[in-house]
N, C-alpha and C positions, 0 to 999 in steps of 0.2 A: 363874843356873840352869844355865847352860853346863856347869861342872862336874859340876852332879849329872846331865845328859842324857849328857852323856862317859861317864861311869862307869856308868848303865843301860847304855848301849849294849853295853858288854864283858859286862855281867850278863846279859846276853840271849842272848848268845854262848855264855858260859863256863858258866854256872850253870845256865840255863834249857833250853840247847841247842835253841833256837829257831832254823826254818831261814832263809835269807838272806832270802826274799820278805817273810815273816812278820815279822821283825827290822826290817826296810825302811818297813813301814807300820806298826807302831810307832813307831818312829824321825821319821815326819813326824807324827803326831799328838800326839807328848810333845812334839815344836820347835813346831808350834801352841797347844800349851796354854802350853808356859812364853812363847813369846811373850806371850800374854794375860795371864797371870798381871804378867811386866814390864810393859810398856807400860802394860797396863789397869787393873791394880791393885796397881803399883806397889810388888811382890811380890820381894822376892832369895832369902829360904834359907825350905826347903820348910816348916821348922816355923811357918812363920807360913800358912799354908796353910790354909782353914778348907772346909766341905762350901759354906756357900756360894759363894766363890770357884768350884768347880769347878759348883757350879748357874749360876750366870753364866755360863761358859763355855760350858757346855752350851746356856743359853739362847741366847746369841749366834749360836751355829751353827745352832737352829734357826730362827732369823731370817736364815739366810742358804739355810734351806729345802734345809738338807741332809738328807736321805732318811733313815729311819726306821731302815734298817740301817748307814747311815755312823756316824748320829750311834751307834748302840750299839757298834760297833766302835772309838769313837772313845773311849767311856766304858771297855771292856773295855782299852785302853791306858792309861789312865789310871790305873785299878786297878790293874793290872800295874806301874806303875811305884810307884804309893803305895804296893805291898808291897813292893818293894822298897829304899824312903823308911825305911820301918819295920823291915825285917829288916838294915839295914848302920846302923837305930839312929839315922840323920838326924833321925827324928821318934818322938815317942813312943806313935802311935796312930796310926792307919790312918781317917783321915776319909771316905776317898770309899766306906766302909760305910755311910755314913749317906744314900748318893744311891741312888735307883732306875730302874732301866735304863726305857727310853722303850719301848712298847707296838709289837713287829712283829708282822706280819700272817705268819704263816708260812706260804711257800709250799712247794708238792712238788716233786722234784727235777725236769727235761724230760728226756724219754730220747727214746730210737727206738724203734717196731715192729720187731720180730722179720722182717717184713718192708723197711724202713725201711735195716736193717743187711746184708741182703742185696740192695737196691737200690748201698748203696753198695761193700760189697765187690765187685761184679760187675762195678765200674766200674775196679780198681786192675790193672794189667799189671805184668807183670815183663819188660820187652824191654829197657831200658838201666838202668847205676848206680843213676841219680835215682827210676827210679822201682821199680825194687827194696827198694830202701831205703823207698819210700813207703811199698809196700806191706807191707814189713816190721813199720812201726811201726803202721800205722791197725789192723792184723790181731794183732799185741800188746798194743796198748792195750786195744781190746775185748773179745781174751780172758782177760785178767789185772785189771782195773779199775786198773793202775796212774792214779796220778795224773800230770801229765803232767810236774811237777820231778820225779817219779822215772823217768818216762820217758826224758827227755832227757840225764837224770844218771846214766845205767846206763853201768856202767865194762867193760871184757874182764873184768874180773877178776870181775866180780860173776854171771856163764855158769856152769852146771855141767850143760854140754848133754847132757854122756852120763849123768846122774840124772835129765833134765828139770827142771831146775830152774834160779831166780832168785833171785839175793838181793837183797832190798831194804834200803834205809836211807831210811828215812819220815821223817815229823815225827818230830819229838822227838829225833831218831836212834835210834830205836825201829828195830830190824830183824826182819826176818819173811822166810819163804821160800817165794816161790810156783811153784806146779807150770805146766809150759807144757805147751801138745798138742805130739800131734808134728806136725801144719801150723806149726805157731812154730817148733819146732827147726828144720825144712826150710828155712821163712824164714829165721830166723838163720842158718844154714848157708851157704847159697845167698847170702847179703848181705854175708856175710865172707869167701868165697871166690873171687866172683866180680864184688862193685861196692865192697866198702870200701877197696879198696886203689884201686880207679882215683880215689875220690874222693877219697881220700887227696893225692894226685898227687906220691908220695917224702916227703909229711911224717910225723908221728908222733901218734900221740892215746893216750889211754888211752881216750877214752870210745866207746862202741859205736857211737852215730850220729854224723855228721856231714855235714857241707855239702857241695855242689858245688865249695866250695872249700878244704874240705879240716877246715874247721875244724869246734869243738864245735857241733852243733843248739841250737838257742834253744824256745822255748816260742812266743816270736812266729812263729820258722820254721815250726814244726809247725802253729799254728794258719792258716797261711797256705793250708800243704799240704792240712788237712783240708778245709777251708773250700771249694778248690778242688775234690775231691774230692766233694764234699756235693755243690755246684749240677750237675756232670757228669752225676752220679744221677738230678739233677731233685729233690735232698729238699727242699721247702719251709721245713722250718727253721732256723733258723742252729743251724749241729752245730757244737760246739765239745771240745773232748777230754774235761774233766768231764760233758759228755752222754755221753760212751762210756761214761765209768763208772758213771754213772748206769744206763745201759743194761745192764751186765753186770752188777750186783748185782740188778736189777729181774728181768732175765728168768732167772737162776740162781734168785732167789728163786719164781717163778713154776712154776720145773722143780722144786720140793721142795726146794731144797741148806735144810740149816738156817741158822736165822738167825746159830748163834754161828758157822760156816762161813764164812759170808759176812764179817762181822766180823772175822774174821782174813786173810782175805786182801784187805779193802779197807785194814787195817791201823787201825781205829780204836781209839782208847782206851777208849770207852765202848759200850754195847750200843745207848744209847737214840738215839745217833748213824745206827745201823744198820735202825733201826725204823721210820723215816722212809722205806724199802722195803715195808715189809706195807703202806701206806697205798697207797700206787702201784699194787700189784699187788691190791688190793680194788675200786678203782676200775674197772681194766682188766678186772676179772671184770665189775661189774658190767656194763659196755660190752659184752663179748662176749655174757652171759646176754640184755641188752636185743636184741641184735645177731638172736642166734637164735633164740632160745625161740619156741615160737610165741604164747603167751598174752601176752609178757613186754609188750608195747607196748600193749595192750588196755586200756582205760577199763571200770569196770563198764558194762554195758549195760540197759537196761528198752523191754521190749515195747510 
């Protein structure tokens, strides 16, 4: 099976343009299944492959009490690669159509209050490099919803400050272009004028953020940053950068932006992806009406 996981792997790259993370956890759940398939069922070339071979598999994981959305992630790789099995012609039929995805409980996104967000921004200084730059990116992310591999992965070149604007390269390498305030251009301004170079320290980057040490931002780096950031605040929840985004589609949604609005600038491929916000913001209605109303808490009453 070695061979055919080789050759997905470049099909994920070339064909699918699937980004590095996304490729990554793929990539360990097709070497988990084709392990199983050798070992367990004694399995070499994909046409012998049957639906239940892959129901087996599935079951075995959930005997190992993998979690409802692992185990669907793991089936959603599966598929990915049997159409792949099928489209270079390996197999003559696509079997893991005949399996059904495991029942998730679907949750809502966690965001921040509108107050929540200005607990934390109140907390970010601009007094040296390091945290220029902090404050640069917690106050981007926020208000762009970038996601935070395109955070990290934002190039010089991808600036076009005197338009206001951002280019992105998303999933899929799907590109879109999103508009900044001018508080972000001042940021960005202010962060490349006066701390990317000291952090730099003589070296060279293309990419926009970087370390104390000169080098590319990480995703771990960032959520280090935030994290640290968060408690400073006092917020109780664990704020992680997909809660920012969370938070800027929610509360744009909240302020009227339309929904296909929002959609383009979270960068999704689908609407119904983006919809998964009206439920947030119905909710957070009903809280606030409960909140004030004066009748809204009341039980009928009898004399």
């Amino acid at each position: 099976m070695i061979k055919y996981l080789n050759e997905y792997k470049i099909y994920m790259a070339s064909v699918l343009g699937l980004e590095a993370n996304t490729r990554a956890g793929y990539e360990r759940d097709i070497a988990k299944y084709a392990e199983f398939l050798e070992q367990e069922r004694e399995l070499r070339h994909p046409a012998a492959i049957t639906a239940e071979d892959i129901r087996a598999f599935i079951a075995r994981e959930k005997r190992r009490r993998l979690a409802a959305k692992s185990l669907a992630r793991r089936l959603s790789s599966i598929r990915s690669f049997h159409r792949f099995l099928l489209t270079e012609k390996y197999v003559d039929r696509d079997v893991s159509k005949m399996i059904d995805g495991p029942k998730q409980e679907k949750r809502l996104p966690l965001f921040l209050t509108t107050e929540e967000v200005d607990k934390l921004l109140s907390v970010l200084r601009a007094d040296n490099p390091i945290e220029i730059r902090n404050k640069t990116m917690i106050e981007l992310a926020y208000d762009t919803g970038l996601r935070v591999s395109e955070l990290v992965n934002l190039k010089l070149s991808d600036l076009r400050l005197t338009v206001g604007l951002i280019q992105i390269l998303g999933k899929g390498n799907k590109e879109r272009v999103i508009p900044l305030s001018e508080i972000d251009i001042e940021n960005i301004e202010k962060y490349l004028n006066t701390a990317r170079t000291r952090l730099l320290k003589n070296r060279r980057s293309d990419f926009l953020f970087v370390t104390g040490r000169g080098k590319k931002m990480t995703r771990q780096n960032f959520n280090l940053i935030l994290d640290e950031k968060a408690r400073a605040a006092g917020i109780k929840k664990k704020v992680t950068p997909h809660m920012l985004r969370h938070s800027f589609a929610s509360h744009l949604l909240a302020k009227g932006m339309d929904l296909r609005f929002i959609q383009e600038l979270l960068g999704h491929q689908n609407i119904t992806t983006t919809e998964i916000y009206t439920h947030i913001t119905n909710l957070r209605l009903r809280e606030i009406y409960l909140d004030t109303h004066p009748r809204a808490g009341k039980g009928s009453e009898t004399e």
